[in-house]
Backbone bond lengths (Angstrom), bond angles and torsions (degrees), N, CA, C in turn:
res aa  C-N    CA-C-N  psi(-1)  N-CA   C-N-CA  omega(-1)  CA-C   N-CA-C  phi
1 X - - - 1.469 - - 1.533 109.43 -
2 X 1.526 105.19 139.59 1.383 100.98 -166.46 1.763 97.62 -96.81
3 X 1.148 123.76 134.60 1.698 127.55 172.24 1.583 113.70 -91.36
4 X 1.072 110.15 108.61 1.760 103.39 155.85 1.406 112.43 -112.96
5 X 1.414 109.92 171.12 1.057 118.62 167.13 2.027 112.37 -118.29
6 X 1.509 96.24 141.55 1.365 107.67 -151.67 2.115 82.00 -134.05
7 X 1.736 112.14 114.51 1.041 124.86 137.95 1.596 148.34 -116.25
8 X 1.508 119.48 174.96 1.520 112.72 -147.17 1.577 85.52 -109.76
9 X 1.218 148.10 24.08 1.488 129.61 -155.60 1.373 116.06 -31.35
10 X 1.253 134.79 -30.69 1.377 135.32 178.65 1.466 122.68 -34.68
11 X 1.057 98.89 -37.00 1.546 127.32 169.70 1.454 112.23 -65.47
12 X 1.152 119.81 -26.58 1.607 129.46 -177.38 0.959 134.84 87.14
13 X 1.801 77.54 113.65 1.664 107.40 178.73 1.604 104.39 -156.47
14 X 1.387 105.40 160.20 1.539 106.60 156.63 1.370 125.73 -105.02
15 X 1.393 92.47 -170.87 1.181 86.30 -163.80 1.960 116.36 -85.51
16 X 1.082 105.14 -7.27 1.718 101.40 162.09 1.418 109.18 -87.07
17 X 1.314 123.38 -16.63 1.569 106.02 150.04 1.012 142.19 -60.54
18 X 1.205 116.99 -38.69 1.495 116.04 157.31 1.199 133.65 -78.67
19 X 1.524 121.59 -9.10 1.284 143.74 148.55 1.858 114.79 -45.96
20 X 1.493 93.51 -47.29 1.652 101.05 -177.53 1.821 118.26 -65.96
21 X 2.187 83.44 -44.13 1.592 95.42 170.49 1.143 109.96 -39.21
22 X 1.227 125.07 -74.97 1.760 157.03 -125.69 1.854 100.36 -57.79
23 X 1.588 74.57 -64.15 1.891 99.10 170.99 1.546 107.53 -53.37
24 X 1.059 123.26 -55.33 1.326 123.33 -165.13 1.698 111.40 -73.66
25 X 1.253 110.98 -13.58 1.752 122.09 156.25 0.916 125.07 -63.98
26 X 1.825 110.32 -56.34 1.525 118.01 163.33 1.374 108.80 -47.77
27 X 0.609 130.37 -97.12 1.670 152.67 175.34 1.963 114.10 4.10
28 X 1.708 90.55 -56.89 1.472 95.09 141.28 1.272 149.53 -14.78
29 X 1.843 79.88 -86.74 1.649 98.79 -179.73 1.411 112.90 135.22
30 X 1.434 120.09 12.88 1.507 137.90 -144.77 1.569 77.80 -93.94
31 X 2.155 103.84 141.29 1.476 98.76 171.34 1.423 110.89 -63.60
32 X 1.453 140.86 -28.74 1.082 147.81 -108.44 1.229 128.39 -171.56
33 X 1.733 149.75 111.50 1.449 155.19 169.11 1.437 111.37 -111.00
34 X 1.633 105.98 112.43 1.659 104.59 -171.49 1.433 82.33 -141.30
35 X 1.537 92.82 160.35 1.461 114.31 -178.05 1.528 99.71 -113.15
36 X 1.150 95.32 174.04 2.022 102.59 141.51 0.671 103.53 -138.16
37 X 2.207 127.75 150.66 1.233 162.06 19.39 1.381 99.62 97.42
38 X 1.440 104.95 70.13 1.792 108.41 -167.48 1.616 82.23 -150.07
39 X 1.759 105.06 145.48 1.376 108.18 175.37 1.987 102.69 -134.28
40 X 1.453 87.44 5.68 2.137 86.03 169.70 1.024 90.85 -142.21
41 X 1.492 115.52 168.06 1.425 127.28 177.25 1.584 110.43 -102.25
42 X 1.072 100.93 161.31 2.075 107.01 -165.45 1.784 94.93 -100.47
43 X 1.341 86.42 176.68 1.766 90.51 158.71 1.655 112.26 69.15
44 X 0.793 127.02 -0.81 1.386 125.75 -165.25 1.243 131.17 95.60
45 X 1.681 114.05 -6.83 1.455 112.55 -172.73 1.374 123.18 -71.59
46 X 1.108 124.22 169.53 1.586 137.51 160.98 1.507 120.90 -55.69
47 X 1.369 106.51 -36.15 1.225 127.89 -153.11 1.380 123.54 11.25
48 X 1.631 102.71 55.89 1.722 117.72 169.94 1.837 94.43 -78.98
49 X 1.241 94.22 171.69 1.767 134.59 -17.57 2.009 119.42 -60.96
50 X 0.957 94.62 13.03 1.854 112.64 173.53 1.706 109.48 107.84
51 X 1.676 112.74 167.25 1.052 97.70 -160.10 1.545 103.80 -90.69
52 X 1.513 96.73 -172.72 1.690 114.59 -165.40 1.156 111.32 -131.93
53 X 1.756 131.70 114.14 1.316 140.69 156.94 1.636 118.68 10.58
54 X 0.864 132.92 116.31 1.162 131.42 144.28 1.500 134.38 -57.44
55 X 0.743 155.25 -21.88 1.682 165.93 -164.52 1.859 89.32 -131.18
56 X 1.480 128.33 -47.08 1.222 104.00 -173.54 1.465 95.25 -72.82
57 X 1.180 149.47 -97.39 1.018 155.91 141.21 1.596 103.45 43.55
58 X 1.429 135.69 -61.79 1.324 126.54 -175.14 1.794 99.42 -75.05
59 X 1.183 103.07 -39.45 2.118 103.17 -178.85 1.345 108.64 -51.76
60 X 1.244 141.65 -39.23 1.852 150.66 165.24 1.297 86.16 -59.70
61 X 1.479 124.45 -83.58 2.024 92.33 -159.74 1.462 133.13 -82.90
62 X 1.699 103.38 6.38 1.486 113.19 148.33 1.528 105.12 -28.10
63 X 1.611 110.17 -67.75 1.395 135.98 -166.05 1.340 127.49 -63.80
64 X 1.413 99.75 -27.66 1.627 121.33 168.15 1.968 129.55 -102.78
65 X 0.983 95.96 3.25 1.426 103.10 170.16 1.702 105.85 -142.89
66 X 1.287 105.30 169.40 1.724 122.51 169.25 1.073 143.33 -148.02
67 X 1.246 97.30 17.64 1.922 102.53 177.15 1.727 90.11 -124.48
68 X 1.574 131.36 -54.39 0.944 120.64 -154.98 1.796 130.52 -58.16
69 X 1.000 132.73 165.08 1.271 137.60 163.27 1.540 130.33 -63.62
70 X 1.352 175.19 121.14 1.169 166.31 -141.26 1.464 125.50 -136.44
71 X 1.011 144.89 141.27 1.736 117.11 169.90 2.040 89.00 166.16
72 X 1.184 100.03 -173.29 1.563 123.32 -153.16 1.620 96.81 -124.77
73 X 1.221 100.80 147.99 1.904 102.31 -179.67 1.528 96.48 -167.51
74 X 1.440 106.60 68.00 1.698 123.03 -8.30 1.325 100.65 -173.73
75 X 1.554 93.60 158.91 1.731 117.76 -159.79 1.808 94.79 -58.07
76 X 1.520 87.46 155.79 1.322 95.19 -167.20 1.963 117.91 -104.56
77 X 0.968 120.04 113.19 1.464 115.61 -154.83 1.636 109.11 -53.14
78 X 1.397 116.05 -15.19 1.472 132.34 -176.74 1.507 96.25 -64.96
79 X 1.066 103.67 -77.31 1.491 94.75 -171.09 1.250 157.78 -86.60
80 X 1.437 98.73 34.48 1.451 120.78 175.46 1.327 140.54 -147.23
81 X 1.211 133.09 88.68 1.569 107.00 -156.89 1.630 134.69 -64.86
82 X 0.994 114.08 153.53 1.210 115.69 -144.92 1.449 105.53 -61.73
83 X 1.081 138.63 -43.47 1.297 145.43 -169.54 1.588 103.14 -61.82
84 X 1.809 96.20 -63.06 2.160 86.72 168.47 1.667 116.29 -51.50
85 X 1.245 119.22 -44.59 1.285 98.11 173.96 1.733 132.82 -80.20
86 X 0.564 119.78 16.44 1.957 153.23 -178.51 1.930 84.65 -89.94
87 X 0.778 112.28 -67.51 1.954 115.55 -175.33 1.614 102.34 -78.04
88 X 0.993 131.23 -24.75 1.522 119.03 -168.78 1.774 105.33 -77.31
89 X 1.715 90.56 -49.53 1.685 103.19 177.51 1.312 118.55 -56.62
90 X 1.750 113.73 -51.27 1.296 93.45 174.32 1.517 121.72 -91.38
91 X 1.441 136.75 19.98 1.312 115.67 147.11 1.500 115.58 -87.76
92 X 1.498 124.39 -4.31 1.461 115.53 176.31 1.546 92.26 -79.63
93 X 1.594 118.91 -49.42 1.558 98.99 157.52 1.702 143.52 0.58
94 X 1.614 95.86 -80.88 1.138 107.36 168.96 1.474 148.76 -63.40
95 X 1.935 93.06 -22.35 1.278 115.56 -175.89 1.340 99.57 -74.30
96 X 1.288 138.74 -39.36 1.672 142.83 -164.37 2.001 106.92 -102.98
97 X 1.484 95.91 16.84 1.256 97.49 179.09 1.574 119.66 65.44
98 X 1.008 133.44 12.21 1.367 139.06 167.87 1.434 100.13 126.57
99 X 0.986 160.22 -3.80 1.319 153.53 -165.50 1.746 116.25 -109.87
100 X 1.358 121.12 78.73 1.163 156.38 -160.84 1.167 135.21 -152.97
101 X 1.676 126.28 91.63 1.650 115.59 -169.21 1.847 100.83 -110.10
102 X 1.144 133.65 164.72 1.014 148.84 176.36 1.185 125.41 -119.81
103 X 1.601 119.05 91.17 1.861 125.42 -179.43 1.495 89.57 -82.48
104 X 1.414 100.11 146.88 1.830 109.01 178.74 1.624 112.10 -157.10
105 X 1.262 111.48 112.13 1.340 109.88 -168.01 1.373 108.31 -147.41
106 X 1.446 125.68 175.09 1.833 117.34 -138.81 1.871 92.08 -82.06
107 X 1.192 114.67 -6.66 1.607 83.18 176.33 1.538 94.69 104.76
108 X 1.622 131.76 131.45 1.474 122.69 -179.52 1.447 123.79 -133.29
109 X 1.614 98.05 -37.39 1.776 112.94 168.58 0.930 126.79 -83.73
110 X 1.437 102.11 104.35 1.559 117.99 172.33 1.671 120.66 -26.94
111 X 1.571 92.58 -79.59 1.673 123.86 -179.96 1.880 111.10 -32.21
112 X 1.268 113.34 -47.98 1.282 128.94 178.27 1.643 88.02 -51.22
113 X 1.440 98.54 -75.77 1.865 95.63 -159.39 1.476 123.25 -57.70
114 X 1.695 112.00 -12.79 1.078 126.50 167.09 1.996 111.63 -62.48
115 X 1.330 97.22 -70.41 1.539 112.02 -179.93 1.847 110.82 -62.33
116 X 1.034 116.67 0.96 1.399 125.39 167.22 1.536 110.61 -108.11
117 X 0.902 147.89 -40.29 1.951 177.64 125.40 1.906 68.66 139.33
118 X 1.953 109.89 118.60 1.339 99.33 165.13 1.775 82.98 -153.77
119 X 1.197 123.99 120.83 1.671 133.51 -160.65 1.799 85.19 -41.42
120 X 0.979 112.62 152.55 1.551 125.34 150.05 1.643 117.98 -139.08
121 X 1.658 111.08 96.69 1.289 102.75 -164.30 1.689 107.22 -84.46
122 X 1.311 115.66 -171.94 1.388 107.12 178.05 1.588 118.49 -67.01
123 X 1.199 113.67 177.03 2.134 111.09 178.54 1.110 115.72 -70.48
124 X 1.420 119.68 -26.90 2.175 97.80 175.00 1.330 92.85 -73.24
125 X 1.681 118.75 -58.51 1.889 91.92 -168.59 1.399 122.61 -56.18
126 X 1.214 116.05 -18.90 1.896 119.77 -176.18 1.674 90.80 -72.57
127 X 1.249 128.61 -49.08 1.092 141.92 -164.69 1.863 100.92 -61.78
128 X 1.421 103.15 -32.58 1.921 114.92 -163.21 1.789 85.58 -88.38
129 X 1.139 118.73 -42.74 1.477 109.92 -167.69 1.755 116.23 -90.63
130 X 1.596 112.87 -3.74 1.202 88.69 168.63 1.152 91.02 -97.56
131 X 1.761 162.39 0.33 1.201 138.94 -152.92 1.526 85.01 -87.82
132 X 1.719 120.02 -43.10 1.500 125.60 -177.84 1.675 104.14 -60.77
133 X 1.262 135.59 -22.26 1.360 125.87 176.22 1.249 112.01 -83.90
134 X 1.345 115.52 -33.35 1.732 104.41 171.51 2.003 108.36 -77.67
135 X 0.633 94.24 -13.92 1.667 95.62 -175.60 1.744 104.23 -76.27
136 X 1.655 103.94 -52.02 1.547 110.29 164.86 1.614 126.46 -41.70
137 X 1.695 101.15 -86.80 1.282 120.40 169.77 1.793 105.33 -29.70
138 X 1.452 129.08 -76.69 1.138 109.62 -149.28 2.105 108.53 -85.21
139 X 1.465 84.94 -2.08 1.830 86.40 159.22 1.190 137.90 -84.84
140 X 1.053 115.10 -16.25 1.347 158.66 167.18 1.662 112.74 -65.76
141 X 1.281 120.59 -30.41 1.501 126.29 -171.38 1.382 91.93 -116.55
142 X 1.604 143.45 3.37 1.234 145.31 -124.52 1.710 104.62 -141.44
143 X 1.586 88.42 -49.40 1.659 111.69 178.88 1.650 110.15 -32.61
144 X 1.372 110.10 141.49 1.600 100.52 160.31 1.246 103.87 -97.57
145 X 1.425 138.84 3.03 1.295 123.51 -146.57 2.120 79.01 171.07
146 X 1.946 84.34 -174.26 1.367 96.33 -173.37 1.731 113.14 -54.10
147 X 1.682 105.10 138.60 1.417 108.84 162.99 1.618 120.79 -120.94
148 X 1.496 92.99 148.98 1.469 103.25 -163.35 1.787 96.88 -119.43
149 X 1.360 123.98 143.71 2.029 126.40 173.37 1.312 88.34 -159.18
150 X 1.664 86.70 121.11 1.639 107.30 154.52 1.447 101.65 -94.29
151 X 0.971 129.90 129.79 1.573 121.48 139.76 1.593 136.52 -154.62
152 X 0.844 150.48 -153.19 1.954 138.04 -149.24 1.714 91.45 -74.97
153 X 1.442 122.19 -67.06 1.245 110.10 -158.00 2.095 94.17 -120.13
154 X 1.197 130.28 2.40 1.541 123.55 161.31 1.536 123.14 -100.90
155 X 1.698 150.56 125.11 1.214 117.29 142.54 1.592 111.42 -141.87
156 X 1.440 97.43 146.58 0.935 118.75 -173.39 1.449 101.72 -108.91
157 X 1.809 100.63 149.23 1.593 105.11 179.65 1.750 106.02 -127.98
158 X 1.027 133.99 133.53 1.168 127.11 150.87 1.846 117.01 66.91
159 X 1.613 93.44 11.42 1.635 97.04 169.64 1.504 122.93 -58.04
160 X 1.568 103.63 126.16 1.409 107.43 172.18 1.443 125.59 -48.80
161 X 1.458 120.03 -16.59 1.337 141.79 175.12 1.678 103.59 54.96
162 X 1.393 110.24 70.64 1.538 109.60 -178.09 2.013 95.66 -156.87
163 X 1.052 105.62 137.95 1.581 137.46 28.77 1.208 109.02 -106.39
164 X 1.493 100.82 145.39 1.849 115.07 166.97 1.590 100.13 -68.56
165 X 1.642 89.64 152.99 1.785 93.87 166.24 1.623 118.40 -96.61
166 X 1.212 110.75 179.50 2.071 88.73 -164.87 1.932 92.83 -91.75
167 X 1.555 118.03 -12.60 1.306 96.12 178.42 1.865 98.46 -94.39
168 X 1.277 96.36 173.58 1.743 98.23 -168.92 1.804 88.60 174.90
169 X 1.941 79.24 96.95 1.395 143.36 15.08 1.768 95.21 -108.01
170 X 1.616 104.81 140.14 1.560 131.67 167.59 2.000 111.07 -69.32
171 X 1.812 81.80 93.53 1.995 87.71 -168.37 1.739 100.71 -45.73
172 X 1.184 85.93 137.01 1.282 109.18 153.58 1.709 148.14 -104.57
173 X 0.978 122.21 138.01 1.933 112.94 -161.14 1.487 95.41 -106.81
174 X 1.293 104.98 142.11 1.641 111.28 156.99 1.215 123.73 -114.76
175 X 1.315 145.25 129.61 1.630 106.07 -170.35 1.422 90.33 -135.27
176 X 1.795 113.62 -166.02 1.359 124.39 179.69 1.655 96.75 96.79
177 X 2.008 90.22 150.07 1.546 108.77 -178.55 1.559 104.62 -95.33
178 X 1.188 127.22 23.26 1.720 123.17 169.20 1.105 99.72 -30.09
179 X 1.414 112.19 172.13 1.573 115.12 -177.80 1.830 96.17 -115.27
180 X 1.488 118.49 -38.85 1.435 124.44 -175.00 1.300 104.93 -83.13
181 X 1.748 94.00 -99.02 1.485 128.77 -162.58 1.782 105.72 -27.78
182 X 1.546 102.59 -65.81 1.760 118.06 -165.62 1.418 100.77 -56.70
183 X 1.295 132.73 -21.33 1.331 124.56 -148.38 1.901 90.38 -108.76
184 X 1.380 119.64 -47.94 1.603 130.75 147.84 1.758 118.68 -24.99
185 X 1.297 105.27 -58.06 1.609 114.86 -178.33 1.417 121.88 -78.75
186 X 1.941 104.25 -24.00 1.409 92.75 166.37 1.090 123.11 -95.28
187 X 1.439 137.18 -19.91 1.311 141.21 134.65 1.600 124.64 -2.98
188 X 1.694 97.31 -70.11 1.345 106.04 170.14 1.618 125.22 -63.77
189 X 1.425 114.91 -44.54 1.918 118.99 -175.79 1.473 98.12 -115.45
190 X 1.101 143.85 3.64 1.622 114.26 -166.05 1.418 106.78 -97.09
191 X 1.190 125.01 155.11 1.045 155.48 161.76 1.429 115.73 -69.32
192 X 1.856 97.47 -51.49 1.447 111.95 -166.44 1.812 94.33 -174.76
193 X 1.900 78.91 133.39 1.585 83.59 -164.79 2.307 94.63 -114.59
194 X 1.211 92.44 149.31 1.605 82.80 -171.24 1.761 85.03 -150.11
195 X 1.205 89.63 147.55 2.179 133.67 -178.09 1.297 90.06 -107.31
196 X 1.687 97.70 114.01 1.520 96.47 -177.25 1.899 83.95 -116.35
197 X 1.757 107.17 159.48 1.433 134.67 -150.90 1.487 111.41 -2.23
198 X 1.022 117.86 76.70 1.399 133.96 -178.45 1.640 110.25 -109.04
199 X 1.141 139.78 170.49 1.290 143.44 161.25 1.406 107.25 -87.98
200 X 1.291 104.22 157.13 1.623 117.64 -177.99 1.576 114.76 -41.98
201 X 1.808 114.79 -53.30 1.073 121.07 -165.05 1.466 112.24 -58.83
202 X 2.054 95.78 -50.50 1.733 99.72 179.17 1.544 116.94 -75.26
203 X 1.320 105.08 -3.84 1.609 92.98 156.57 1.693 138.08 -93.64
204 X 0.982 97.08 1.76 1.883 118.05 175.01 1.505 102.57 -102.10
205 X 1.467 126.04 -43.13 1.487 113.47 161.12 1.507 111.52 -58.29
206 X 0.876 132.93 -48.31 1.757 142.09 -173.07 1.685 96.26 -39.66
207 X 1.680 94.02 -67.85 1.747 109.07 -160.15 1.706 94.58 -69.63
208 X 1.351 135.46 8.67 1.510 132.73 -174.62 1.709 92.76 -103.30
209 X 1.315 104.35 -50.70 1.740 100.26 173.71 1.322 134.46 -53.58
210 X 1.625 98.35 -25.79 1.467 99.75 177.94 1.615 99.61 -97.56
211 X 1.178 135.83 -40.07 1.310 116.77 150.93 1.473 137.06 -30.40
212 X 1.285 118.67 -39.01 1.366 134.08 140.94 1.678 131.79 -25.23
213 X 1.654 100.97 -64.23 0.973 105.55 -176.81 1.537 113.86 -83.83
214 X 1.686 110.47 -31.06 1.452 87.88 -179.59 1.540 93.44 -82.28
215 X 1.184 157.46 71.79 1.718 138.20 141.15 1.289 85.04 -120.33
216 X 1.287 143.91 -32.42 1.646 133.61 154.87 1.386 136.67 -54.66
217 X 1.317 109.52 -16.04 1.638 124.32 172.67 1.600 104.96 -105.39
218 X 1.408 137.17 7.31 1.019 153.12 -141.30 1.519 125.46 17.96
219 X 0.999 114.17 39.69 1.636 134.85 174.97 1.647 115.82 -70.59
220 X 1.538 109.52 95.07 1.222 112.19 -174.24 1.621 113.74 -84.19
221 X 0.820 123.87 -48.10 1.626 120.97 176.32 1.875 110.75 -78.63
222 X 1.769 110.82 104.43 1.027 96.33 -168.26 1.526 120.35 -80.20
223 X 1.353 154.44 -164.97 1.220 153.18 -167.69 1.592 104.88 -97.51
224 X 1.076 105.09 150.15 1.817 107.41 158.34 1.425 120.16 -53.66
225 X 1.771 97.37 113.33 1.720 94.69 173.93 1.631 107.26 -100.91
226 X 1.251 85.73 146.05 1.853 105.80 -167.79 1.795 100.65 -142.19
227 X 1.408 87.51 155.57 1.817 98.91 164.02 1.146 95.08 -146.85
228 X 1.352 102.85 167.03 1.735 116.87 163.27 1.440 102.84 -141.42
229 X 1.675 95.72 138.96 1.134 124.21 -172.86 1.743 104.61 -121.74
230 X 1.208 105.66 160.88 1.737 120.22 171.51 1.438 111.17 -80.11
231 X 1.347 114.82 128.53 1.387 116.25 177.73 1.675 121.95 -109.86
232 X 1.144 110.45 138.53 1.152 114.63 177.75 2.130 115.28 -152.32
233 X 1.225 94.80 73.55 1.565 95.06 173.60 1.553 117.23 -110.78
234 X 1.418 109.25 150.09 1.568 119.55 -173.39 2.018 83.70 -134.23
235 X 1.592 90.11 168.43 1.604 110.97 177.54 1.412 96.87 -88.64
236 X 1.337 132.97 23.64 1.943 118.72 -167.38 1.550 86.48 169.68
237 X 1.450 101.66 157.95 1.495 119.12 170.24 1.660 107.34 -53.72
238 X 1.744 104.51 -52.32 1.377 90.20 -159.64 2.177 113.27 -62.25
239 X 1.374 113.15 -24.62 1.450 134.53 157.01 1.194 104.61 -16.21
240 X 1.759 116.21 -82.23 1.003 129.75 -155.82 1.692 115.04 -84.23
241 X 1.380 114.84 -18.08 1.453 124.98 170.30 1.722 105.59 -57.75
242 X 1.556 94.20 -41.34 2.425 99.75 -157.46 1.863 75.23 -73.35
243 X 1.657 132.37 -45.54 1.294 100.76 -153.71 1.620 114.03 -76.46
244 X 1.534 94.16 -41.77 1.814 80.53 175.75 1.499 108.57 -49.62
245 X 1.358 128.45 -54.13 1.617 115.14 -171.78 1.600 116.49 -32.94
246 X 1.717 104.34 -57.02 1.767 117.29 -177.65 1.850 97.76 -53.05
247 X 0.896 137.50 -3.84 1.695 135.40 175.40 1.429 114.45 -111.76
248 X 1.226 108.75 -16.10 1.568 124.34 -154.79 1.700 131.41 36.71
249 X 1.157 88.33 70.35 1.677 119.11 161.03 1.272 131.80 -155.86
250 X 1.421 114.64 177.23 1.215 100.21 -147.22 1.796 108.04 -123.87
251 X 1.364 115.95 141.82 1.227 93.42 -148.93 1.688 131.58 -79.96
252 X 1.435 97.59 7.89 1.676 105.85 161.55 1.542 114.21 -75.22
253 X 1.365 105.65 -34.84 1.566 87.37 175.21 1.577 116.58 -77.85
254 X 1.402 109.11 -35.37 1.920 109.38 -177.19 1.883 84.71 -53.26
255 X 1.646 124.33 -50.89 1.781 98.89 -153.56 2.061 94.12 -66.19
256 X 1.270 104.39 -30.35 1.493 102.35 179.72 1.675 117.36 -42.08
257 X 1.421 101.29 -47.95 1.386 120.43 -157.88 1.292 119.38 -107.68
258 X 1.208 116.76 -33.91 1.737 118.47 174.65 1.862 106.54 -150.15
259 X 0.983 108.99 -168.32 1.535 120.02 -173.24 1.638 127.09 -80.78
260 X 1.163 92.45 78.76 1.526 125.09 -171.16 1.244 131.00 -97.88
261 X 1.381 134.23 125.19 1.496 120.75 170.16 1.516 114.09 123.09
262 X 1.097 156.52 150.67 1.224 162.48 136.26 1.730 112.25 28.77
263 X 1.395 115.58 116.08 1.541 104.65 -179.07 1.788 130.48 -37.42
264 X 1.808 110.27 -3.60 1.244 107.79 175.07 1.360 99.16 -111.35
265 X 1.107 123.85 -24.30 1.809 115.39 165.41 1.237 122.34 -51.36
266 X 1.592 102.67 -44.48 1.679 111.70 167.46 1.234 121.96 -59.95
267 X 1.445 121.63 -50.13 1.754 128.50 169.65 1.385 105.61 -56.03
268 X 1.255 127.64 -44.52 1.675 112.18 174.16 1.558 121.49 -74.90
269 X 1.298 129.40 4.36 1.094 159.19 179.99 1.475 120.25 -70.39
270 X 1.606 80.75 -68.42 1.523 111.67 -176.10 1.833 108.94 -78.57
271 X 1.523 113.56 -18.12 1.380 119.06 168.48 1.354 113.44 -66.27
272 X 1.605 120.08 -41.20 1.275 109.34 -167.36 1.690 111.42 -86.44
273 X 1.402 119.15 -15.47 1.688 114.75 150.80 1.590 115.21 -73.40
274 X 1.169 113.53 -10.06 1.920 111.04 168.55 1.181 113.73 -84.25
275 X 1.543 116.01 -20.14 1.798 119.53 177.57 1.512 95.37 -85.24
276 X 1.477 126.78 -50.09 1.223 112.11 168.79 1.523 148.12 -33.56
277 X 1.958 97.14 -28.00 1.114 107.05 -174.40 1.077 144.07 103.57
278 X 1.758 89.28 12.76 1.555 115.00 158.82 1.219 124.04 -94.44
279 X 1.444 112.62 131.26 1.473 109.02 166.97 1.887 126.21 -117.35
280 X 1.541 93.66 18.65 1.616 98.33 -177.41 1.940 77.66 -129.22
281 X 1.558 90.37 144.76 2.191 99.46 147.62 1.332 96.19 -143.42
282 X 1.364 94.80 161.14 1.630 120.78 179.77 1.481 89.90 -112.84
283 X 1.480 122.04 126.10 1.266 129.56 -169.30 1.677 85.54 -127.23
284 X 2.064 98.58 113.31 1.398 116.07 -172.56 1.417 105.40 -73.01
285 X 0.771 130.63 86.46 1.717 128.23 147.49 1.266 129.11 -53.43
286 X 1.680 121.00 90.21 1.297 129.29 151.42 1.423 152.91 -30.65
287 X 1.114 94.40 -59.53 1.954 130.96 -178.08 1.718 89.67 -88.95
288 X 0.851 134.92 93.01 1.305 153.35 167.29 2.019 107.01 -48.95
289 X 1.341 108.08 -45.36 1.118 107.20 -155.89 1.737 94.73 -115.13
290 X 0.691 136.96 32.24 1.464 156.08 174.62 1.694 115.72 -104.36
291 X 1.135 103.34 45.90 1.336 116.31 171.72 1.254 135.10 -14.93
292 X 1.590 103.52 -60.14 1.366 141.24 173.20 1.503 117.26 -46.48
293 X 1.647 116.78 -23.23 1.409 112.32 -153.80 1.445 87.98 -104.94
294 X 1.785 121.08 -22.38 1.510 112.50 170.75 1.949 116.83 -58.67
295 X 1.553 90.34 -33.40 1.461 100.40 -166.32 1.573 110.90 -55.70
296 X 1.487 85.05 -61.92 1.668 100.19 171.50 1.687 126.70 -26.07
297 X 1.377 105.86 -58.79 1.773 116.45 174.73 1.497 101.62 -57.53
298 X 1.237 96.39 -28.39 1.806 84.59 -152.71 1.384 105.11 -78.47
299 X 1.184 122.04 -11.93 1.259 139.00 -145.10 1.534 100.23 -124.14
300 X 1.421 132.63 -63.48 1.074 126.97 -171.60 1.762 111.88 -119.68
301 X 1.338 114.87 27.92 0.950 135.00 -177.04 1.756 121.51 -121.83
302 X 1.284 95.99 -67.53 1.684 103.72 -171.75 1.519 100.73 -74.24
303 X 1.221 132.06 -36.29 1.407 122.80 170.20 1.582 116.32 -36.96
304 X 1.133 122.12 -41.42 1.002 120.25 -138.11 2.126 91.28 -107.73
305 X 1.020 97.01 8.00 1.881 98.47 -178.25 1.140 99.49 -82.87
């Protein structure tokens, strides 16, 4: 099982916090440091000192780390057009030497796009414009030469289609439990399709749909199935009581709801998304500055997968 670590900074952090995280993943041994593509914080927070770029934000620890993995879970199709983000990805690409994936999905919080003024149209068109952003973006890195897309709400004429990224092809994630569309689109672009905080069951139906769809698109090699879940493990009850508090929850619902409890509660946890048919998780890290709780998995956790 592959481990990443997956944070919300929106919620609040800066950006040498997640700098400290990032490192302290590597350092680990974590395949993986991804954010999400959030510009307010949920839940009630403050989310001071305010939020932080996504794409800028991964280009700095391109620069500051070197083994780890990088990417978004995931960029939001709202706010960017596809062609600028087609150049952002692959120079964060280049900046980290090839190690850069791109999650991209229609975009969900209203309130954000409100408190930003950033259009938020309804879900079939969010739904119509990311199928046209994955069609862009990864044609776009694809091109031998000039590229041209008409389509409902993108067009492009006569793009030089550069810069390339240094991997080729630059994986791509699709995620979400749709029942159609998501399971259609990852078929067609994903790399790797992932059920984010879902339960075991609805995540093995999820990864059956997209199995589905790619033996209908005739897609023989299927994508990496992944979920991400919320983490919260301590070595003892009293451990795991102080961390849910530092997140504010409580820790029957985190073992209810995500990956909670004693480093063997978590390993039996993490078995029943491996019977499902996952072999990547994004392990949500909250507490930003809680060092200790990366150490812990890495240590008395991932051994044992």
């Amino acid at each position: 099982m592959d481990l990443r670590i997956f944070t919300e900074p929106q919620q609040g952090a800066s950006y040498d916090q997640q700098l400290r995280l990032a490192r302290a993943a590597e350092d680990a041994g974590y395949g993986a440091f991804f954010r999400s593509d959030h510009y307010l914080a949920m839940g009630g927070r403050d989310g001071l000192p305010g939020p932080t770029d996504a794409w800028v934000t991964l280009g700095a620890l391109a620069r500051e780390t070197t083994r780890i993995r990088l990417g978004t879970m995931v960029t939001a199709a709202t706010f960017r057009l596809p062609g600028v983000l087609a150049i952002q990805v692959a120079q964060v690409d280049a900046m980290s030497g090839g190690r850069v994936e791109l999650g991209l999905g229609t975009g969900w919080f209203e309130q954000e796009h409100a408190a930003y003024g950033i259009p938020f149209p309804p879900l079939g068109e969010r739904f119509d414009r990311l199928a046209e952003q994955l069609e862009i973006v990864t044609g776009l890195w694809a091109a031998p030469g000039p590229y041209s897309f008409a389509g409902a709400h993108y067009t492009l004429t006569d793009s030089p289609a550069l810069p390339k990224p240094v991997q080729s092809p630059l994986p791509v994630i699709v995620g979400g439990g749709g029942p159609k569309r998501t399971p259609a689109l990852a078929a067609r672009y994903a790399a790797e399709y992932n059920v984010p905080f879902d339960s075991v069951a609805a995540t093995g139906a999820a990864f059956g749909r997209v199995r589905t769809a790619c033996a209908d698109a005739g897609r023989t090699a299927l994508p990496v199935l992944s979920a991400a879940q919320v983490l919260c493990c301590g070595r003892d009850e009293a451990e795991v009581t102080r961390r849910a508090a530092a997140i504010g929850r409580e820790p029957a619902e985190l073992r209810a709801n995500g990956l909670a409890g004693t480093p063997a509660e978590v390993v039996d946890k993490i078995g029943g998304f491996a019977a499902a048919g996952a072999t990547r998780l994004y392990l949500q890290v909250l507490d930003m500055d809680d060092l200790d709780h990366l150490e812990l998995v890495a240590a008395e956790v991932a051994p044992q997968l």
